[in-house]
C-alpha positions in Angstrom: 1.4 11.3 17.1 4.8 10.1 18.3 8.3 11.6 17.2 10.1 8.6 15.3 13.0 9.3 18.2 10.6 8.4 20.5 9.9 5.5 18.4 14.0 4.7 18.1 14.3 5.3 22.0 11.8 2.6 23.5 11.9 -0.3 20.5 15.8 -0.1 19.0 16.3 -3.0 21.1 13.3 -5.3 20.7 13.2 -4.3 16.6 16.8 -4.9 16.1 16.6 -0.6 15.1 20.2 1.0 13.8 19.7 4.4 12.2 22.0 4.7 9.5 21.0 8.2 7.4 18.8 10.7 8.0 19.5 11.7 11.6 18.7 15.3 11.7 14.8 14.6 10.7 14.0 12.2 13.8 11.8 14.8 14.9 9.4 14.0 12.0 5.8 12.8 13.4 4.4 9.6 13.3 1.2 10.1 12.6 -0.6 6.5 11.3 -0.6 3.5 13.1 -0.8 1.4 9.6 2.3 0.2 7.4 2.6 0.8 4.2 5.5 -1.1 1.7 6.1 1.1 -1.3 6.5 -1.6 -4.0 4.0 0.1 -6.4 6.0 3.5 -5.4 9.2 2.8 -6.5 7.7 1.2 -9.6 6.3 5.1 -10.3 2.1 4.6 -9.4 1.5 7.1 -6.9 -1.6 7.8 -7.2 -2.8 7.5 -3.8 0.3 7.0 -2.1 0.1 7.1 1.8 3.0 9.8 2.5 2.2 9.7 6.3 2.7 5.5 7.1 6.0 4.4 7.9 7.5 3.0 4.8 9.0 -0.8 5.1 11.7 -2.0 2.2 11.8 -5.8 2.5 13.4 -8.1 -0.1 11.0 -7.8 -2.6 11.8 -3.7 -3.0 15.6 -4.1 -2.2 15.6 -6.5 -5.4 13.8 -4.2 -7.4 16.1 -1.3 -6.8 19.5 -3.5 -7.4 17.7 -4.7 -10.8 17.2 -1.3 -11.9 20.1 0.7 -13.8 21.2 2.9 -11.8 20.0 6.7 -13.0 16.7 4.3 -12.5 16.7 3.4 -9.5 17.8 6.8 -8.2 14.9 8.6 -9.9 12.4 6.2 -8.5 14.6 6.7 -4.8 14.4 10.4 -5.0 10.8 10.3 -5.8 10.2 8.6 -3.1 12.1 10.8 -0.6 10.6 13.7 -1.9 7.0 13.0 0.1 7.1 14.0 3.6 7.1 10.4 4.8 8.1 10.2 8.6 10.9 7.5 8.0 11.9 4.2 6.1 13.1 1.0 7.6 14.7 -1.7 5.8 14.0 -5.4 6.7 16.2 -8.4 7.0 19.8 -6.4 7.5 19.5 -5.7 3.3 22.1 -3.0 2.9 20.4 0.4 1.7 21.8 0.9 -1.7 23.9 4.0 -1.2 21.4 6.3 -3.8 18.8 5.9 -0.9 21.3 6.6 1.8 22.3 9.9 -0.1 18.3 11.1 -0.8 17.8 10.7 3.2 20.3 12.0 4.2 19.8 15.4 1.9 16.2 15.4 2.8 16.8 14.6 6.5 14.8 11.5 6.7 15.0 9.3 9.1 16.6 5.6 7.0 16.5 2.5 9.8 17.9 -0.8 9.3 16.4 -3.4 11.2 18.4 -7.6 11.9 14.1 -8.4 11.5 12.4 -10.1 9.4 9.5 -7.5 7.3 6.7 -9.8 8.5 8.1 -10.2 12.4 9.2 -6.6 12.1 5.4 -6.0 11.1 3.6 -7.6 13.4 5.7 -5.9 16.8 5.5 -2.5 15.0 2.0 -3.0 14.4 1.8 -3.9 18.1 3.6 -1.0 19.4 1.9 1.7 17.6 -1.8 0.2 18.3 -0.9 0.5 21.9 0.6 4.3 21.2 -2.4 5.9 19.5 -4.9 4.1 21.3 -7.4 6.6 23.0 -7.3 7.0 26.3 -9.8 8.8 29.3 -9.3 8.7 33.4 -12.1 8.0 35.2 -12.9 8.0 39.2 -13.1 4.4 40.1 -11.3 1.6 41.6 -10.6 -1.8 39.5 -9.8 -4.9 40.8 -9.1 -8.4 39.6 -11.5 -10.9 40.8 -11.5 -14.2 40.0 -9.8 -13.1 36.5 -12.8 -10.7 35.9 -12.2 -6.9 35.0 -14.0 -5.1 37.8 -14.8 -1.1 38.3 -16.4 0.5 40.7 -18.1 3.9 40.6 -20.0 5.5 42.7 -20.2 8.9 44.8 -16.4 10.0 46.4 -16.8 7.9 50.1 -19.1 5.7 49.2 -16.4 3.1 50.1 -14.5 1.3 47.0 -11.5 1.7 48.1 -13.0 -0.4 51.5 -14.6 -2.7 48.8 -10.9 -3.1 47.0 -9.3 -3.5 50.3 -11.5 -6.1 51.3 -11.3 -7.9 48.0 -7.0 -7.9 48.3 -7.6 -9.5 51.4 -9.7 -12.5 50.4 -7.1 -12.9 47.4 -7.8 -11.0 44.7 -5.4 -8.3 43.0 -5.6 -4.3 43.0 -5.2 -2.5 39.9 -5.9 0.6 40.5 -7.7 2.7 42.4 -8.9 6.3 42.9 -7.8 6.9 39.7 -8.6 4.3 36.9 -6.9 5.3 33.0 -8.3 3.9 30.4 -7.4 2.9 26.9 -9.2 1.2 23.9 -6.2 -1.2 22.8 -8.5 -2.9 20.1 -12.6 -2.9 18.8 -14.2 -4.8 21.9 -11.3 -4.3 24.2 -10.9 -1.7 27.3 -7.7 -1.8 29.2 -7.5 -0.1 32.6 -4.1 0.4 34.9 -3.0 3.3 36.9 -1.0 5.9 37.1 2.4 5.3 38.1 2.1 7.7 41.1 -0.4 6.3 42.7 1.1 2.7 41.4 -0.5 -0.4 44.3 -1.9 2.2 46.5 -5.1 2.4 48.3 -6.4 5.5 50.0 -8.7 4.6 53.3 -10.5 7.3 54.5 -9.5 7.8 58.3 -6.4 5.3 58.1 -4.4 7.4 55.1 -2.6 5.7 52.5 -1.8 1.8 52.3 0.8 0.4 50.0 -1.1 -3.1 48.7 2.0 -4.5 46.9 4.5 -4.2 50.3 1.5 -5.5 52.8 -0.2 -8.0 50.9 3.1 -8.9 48.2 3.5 -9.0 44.6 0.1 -11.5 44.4 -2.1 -8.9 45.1 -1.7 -6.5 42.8 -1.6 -6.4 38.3 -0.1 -3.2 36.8 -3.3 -3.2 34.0 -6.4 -5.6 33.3 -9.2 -5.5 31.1 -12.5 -3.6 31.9 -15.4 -6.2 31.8 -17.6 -5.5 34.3 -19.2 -2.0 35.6 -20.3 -2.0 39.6 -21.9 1.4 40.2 -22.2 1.4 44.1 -25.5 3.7 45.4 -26.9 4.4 48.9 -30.1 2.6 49.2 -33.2 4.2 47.9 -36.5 2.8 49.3 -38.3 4.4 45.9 -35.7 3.3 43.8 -36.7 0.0 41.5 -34.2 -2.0 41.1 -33.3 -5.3 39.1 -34.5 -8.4 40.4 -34.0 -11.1 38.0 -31.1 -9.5 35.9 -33.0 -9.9 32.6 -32.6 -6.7 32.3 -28.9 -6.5 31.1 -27.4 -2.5 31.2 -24.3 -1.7 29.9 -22.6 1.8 30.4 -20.3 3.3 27.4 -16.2 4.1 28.1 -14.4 5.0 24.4 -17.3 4.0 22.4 -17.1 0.5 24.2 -20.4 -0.8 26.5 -19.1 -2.6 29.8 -21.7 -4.7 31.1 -23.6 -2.2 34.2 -24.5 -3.3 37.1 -26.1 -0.7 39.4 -25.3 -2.3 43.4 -27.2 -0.5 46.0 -25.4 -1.1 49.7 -26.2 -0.2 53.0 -24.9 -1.1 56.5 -23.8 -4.5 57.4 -24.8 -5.7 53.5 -21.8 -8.3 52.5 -20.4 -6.3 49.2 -17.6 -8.2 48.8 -19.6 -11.5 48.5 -21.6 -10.2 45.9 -18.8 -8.7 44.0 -17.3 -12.0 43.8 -20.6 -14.0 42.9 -21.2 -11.0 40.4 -17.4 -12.4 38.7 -18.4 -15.8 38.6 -21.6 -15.4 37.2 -19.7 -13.2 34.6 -17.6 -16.3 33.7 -20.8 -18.3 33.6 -22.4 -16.2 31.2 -19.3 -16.2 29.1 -19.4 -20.1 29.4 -23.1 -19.8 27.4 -25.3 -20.3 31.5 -27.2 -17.2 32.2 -29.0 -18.2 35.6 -31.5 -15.3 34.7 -32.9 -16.9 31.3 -32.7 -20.3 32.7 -35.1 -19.4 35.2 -37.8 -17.7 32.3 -37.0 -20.8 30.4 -38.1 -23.0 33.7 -41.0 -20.2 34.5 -42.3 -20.9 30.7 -41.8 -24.7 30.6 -44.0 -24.9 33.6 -46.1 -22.7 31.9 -46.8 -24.6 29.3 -47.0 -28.1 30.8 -49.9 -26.7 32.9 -51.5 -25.7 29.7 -50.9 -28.7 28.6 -52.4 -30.4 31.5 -55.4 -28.4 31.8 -56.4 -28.8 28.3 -56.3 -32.9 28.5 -58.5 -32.2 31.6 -60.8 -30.4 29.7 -61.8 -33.2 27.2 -61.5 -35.6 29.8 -65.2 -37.3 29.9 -64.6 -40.8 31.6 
């Protein structure tokens, strides 16, 4: 939920906002991220009425009132007002007629005036409050941008991904975050990480202290926030442990309800990480390019396969 000052304090500018009635009620809550436009409302249905959205008069429902007489159109304007909506913005500069500037301001509720357009206006409020209300979690992890591929990296505190990150800067790829990775589900499919604006392009290396990526390494290094595809969990090596060979096998672990592609990375001393982390990026890009070097090689495995068959059975019947 967001106070609809908030909303008035960060977008005024980019909506072309002016609050006009109503100014004691900005505290109302914001509480849905969908739009509604109250045509059917001001013609009386109300059955079902969605009190909570942000109600948008465009041209369509600022003709409607000026058509009606005017005891009309101020019974269907106080009706309105009477819900505990959370404010109303008019579209394309219309001038509010004054009925509806008298109801908000008696009922304290927020009216806005906005130079846009209802289906411009729309689309960036849309925008705006998707990326509000989106869920967010923090994890403990270190994401990097690697040849334009999401990376994380989990693993045990010292394992070394902040060595991993540091290493990865140096060979040209960008920092988002790391120690602290937050996390937000911007759309169905989508995971967005960044980091916190304390700890905003810096890199904590365990014996050194605290590097600042952006001032050593320059604006190319780092990315205030990229999107989560891939999942590196880095594990001391385990002589017992089975791991993946061929990568048909294809793990995913689960942030917000969304599955990241898993890949569980065992290191030990002297292994190259940082070569595998970026082979592990291009072979993401190939993969999303329709080549998966994994089935190709059970395609090869069973085309051989089969041509022996095929071989052994001419062979078979073969009498001359």
């Amino acid at each position: 939920m967001i106070e609809v000052s908030e909303l008035l304090r960060t977008m005024s500018k980019r909506l072309k906002l002016s609050l006009i009635a109503g100014r004691g009620g900005v505290q109302r809550l914001i509480r849905e991220i969908d739009l509604h436009r109250p045509g059917l409302a001001l013609a009386g249905f109300l059955e079902l009425f969605p009190e909570n959205r942000i109600q948008l008069i465009g041209n369509t429902e600022t003709l409607y009132l000026s058509r009606r007489r005017k005891p009309v159109s101020k019974r269907l304007i106080d009706t309105l007002c009477s819900y505990n909506l959370p404010c109303i913005i008019v579209t394309n500069s219309n001038i509010p007629a004054p009925e509806l500037i008298a109801a908000c301001d008696a009922k304290q509720l927020p009216l806005i005036v906005s130079r846009l357009n209802t289906t411009e206006l729309m689309f960036h409020l849309s925008n705006y409050l998707t990326d509000r209300f989106a869920p967010t979690d923090t994890l403990h992890g270190t994401l990097v941008d690697v040849y334009g591929t999401g990376i994380l990296f989990t693993g045990r505190a010292g394992i070394g991904k902040s060595e991993i990150a540091l290493d990865l800067v140096e060979r040209g790829h960008r920092l988002v975050a790391d120690d602290v990775v937050v996390v937000s589900r911007k759309s169905p499919g989508l995971l967005l990480g960044t980091g916190p604006e304390m700890l905003r392009h810096l890199i904590e290396i365990r014996g050194v202290g605290v590097i600042d990526v952006r001032q050593m390494f320059g604006v190319r290094a780092v990315r205030l926030q990229k999107r989560i595809e891939t999942v590196i969990e880095l594990a001391d090596w385990n002589d017992s442990e089975d791991y993946e060979r061929l990568g048909l096998i294809e793990k995913t672990r689960e942030y917000l309800g969304i599955g990241i592609p898993l890949i569980q990375l065992p290191i030990y001393p002297g292994k190259n990480i940082t070569v595998i982390v970026e082979a592990v990026a291009l072979t993401h890009h190939m993969k999303v390019y329709g080549f998966n070097a994994a089935k190709e090689l059970a395609a090869r495995q069973a085309a051989t396969m089969r041509q022996k068959k095929a071989i052994a059975e001419y062979l078979r019947w073969d009498r001359e």
